[in-house]
C-alpha positions in Angstrom: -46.1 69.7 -37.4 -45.9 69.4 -33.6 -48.9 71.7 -32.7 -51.1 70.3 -35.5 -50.4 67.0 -34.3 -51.6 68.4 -30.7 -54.6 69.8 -32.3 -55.5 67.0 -34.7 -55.1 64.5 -31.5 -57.6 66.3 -29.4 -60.0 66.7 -32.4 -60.7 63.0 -32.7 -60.7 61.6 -29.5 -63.0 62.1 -26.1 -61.1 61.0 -23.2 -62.6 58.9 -20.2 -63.2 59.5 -16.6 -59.2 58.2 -16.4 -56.1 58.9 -17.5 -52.5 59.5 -16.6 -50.1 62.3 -17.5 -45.9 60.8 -17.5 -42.7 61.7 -19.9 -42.4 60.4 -23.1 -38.8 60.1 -24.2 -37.1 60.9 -28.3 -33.6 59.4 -28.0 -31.3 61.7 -29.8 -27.5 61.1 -30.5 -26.1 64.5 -32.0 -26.3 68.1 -30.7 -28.5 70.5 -29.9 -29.2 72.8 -26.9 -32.7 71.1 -26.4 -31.4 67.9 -25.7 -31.7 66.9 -22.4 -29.7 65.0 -20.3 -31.8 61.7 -19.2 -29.8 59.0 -17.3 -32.9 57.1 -15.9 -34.5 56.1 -19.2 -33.2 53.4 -21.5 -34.4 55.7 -24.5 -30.9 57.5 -23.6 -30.3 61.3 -23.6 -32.7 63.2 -26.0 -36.2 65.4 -25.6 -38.8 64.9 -23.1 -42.9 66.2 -23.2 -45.4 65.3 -20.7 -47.7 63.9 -22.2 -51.7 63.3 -21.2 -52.6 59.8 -22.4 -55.6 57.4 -22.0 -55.6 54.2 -22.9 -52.2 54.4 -24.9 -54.0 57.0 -26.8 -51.5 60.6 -26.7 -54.2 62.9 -26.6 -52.2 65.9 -25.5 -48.3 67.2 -24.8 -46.2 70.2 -24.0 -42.0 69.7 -24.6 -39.8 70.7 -21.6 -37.3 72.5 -23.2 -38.0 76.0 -23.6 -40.1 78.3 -21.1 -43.7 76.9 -19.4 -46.7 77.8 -20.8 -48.4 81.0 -19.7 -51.6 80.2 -17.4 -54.1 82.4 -16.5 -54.0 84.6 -13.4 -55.7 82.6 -11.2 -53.0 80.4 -10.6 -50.3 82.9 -9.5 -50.9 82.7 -5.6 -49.5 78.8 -6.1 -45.9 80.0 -7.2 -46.2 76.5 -9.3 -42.9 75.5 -10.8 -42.7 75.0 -14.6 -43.4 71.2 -14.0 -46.5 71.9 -12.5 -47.4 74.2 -15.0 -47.8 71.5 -17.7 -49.4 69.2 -16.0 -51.8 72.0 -15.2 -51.8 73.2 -19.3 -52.6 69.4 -20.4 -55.5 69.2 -17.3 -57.5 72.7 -19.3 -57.4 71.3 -22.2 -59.6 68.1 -21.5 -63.2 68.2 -22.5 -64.8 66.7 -19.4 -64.9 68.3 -15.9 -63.6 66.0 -12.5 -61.5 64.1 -14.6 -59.2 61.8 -12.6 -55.6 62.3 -13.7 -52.6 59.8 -12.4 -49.4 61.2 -12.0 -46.2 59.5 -10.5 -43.8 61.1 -8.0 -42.4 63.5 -10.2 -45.5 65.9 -10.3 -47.9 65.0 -7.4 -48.0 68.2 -4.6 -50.5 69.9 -2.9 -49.7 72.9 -4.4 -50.7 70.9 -8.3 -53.2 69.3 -6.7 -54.8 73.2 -5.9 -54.3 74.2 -8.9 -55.9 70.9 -10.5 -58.9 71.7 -8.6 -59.0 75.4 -10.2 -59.1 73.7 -13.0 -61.8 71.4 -12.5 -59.7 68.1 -12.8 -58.8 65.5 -9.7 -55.3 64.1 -8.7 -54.0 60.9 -7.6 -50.4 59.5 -7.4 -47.7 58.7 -5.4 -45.4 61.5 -3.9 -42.2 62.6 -2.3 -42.4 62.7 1.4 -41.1 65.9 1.7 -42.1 69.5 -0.1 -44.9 68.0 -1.4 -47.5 68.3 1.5 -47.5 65.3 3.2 -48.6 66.0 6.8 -45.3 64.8 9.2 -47.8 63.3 11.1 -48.4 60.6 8.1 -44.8 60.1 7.4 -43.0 56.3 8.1 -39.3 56.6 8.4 -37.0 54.0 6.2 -36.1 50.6 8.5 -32.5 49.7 7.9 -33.3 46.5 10.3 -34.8 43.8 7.9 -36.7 42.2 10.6 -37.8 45.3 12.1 -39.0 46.1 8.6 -40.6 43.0 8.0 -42.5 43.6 10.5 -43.5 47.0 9.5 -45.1 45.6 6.2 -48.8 47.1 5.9 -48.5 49.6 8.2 -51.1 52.3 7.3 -51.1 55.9 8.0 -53.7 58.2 6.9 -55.3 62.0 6.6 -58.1 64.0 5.6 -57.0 68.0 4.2 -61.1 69.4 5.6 -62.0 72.8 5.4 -59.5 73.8 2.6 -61.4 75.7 -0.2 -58.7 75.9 -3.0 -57.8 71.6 -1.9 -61.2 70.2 -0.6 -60.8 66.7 0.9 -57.5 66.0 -0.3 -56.3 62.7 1.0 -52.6 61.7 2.3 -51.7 58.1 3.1 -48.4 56.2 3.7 -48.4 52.4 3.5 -44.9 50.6 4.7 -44.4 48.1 1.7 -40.9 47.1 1.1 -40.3 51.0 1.9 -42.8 53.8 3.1 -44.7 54.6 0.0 -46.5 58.0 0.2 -49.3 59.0 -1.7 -52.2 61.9 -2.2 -55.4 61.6 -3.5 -58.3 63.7 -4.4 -60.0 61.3 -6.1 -60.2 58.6 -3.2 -63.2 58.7 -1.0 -61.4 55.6 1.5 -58.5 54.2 2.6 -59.0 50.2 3.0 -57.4 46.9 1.9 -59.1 45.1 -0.9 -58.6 41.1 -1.7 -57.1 41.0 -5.1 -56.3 37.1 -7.0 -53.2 35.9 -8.7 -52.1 33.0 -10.3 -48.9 31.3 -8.6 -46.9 28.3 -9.0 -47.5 25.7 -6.2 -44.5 23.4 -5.8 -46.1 21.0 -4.2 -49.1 20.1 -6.9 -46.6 21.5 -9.6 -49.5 23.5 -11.1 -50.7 27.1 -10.9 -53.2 27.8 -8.2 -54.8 30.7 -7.5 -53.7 32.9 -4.3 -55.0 36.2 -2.5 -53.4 38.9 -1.2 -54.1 42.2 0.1 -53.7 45.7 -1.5 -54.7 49.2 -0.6 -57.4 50.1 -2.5 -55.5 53.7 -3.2 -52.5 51.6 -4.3 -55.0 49.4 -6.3 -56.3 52.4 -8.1 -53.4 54.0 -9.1 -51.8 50.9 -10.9 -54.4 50.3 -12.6 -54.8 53.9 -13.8 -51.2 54.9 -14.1 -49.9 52.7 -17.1 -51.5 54.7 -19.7 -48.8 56.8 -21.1 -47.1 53.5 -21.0 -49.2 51.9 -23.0 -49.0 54.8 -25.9 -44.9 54.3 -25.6 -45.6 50.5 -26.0 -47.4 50.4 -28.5 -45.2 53.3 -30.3 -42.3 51.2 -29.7 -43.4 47.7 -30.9 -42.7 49.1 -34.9 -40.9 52.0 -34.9 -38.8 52.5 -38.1 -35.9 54.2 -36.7 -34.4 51.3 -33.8 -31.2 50.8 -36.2 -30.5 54.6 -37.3 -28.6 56.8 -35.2 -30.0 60.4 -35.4 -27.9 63.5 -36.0 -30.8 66.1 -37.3 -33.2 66.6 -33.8 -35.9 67.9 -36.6 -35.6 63.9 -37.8 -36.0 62.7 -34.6 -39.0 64.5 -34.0 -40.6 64.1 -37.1 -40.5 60.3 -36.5 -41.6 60.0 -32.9 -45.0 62.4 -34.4 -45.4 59.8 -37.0 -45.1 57.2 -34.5 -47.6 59.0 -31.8 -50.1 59.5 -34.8 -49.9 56.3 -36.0 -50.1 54.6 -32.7 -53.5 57.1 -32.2 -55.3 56.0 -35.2 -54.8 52.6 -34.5 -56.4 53.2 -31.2 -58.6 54.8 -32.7 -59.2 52.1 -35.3 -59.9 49.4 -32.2 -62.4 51.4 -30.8 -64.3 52.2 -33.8 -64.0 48.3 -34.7 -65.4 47.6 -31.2 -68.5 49.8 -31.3 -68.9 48.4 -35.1 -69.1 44.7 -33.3 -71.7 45.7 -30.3 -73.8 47.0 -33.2 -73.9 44.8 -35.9 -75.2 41.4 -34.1 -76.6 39.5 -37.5 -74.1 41.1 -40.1 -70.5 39.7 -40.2 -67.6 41.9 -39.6 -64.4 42.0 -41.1 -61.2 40.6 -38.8 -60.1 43.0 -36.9 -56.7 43.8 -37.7 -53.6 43.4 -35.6 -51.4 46.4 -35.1 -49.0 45.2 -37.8 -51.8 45.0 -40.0 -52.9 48.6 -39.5 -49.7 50.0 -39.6 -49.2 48.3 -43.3 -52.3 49.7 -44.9 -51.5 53.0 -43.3 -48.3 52.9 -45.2 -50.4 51.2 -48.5 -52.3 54.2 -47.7 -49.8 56.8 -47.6 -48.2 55.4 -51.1 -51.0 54.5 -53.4 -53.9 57.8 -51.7 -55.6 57.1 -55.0 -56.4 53.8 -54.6 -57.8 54.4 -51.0 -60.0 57.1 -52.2 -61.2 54.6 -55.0 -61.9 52.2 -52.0 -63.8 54.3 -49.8 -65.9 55.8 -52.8 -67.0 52.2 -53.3 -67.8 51.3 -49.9 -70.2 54.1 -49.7 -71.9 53.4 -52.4 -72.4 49.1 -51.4 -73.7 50.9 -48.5 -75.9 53.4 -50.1 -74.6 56.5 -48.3 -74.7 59.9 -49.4 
């Protein structure tokens, strides 16, 4: 089931010039020896995949239990670790070349970012200031004086990796915000703070006004890119049918966290399809698009009555007259 729903998710979809590779969590409760230990997720103790996700849509994992997957031997001068090695499984099997792939702290390196580059895809992400090739040079140490650090805030170090052939222009920055926040980049081609708008409460006027503040455009980039695994575990998460049932089988938990990612990637598929249908059809009505709930109960009419969506579809086809 798991590797047709890895096939079937990369049949239907193209991915975009984004997305963002993160964990996704399946709580589990009983015993087994490829359950994980996972204290910093409130999903609780369970298995783990990285998963390769744009715009909440899984389109790609690998489980962490078990040994890494075999790459080719091109790779072999990195000495990547097994983490690195999925990310760098999930970045050969997208369609597109230069893809821009957001990673948090966990993966980003120079080393992945190498073997990214083999692989014709681009980095971006924070990283860990050390063992991850961050030029000392770069680095801000922690401020344990809160004025001092206060005073710290925006501080901006940068630096171009030139003439490296298996990294080109690989980009390292570190921004003091509350804390020195590293980063690495291939994808960024400048380091600079952009204006960004929110809306705030203004105690005075006792209404919300609108305020600016600065970000780094490298900052800016990744949040904005980062969230999509997020989004699939959101939306996943919204109507899961298992929140009240404590699981003592791992093949159960499985089986309904793959129902869960395929529902949650047909409904995104659904919206998209809906979407184009709207930019096309400018004189002829469409019908309401559903909500997510609404989806999810005709997949389940679906999955009950199959004859009487066949019966359906057969009789669209032939209102609109096609073969």
């Amino acid at each position: 089931m798991i590797d047709e729903l890895n096939h079937r998710a990369r049949k239907y979809w193209i991915p975009g010039k984004w997305v963002a590779i993160d964990e996704q969590t399946i709580g589990f409760k009983g015993q087994s020896r490829m359950k994980l230990r996972i204290s910093y997720k409130r999903e609780g103790d369970g298995f783990q995949c990285d998963a390769l996700c744009d715009t909440g849509y899984t389109y790609s994992f690998f489980f962490r239990h078990g040994s890494a997957p075999k790459l080719e031997t091109e790779y072999d001068h990195l000495e990547l670790l097994d983490t690195a090695k999925r990310v760098v499984w999930l970045a050969e099997r997208l369609p597109n070349v230069w893809t821009r792939i957001y990673m948090d702290n966990l993966y980003n390196s120079q080393k992945l970012f190498s073997a990214l580059f083999i692989a014709k895809s681009l980095g971006h992400g924070v990283a860990r200031p050390t063992g991850r090739g961050i030029p000392d040079g770069i680095k801000q140490a922690v401020e344990s004086n809160a004025k001092k650090a206060e005073e710290l805030k925006g501080r901006t170090t940068a630096a171009w990796l030139v003439h490296a052939k298996d990294c080109p222009d690989l980009l390292a920055v570190c921004v003091y915000d509350n804390k020195p926040v590293h980063l690495l980049s291939m994808v960024a081609e400048s380091v600079e703070w952009v204006l960004k708008k929110k809306k705030v409460y203004h105690r005075a006027t006792n209404s919300m006004q609108m305020m600016g503040h600065l970000r780094l455009n490298v900052i800016d980039d990744y949040n904005g890119h980062m969230n999509q695994t997020d989004i699939a575990d959101q939306l996943r998460g919204q109507y899961r049918p298992d929140v009240w049932m404590r699981h003592r089988k791992w093949w159960w938990s499985i089986f309904i966290w793959g129902l869960g990612v395929a529902a949650t990637n047909g409904y995104r598929i659904y919206v998209e399809m809906w979407q184009e249908e709207k930019k096309k059809r400018t004189t002829v009505d469409l019908p309401p698009k559903w909500t997510h709930a609404e989806f999810l109960e005709q997949l389940v009419y679906d999955l009950i009555f199959p004859h009487q969506t066949i019966l359906h579809w057969e009789s669209l086809r032939n209102k609109n007259g096609d073969d």
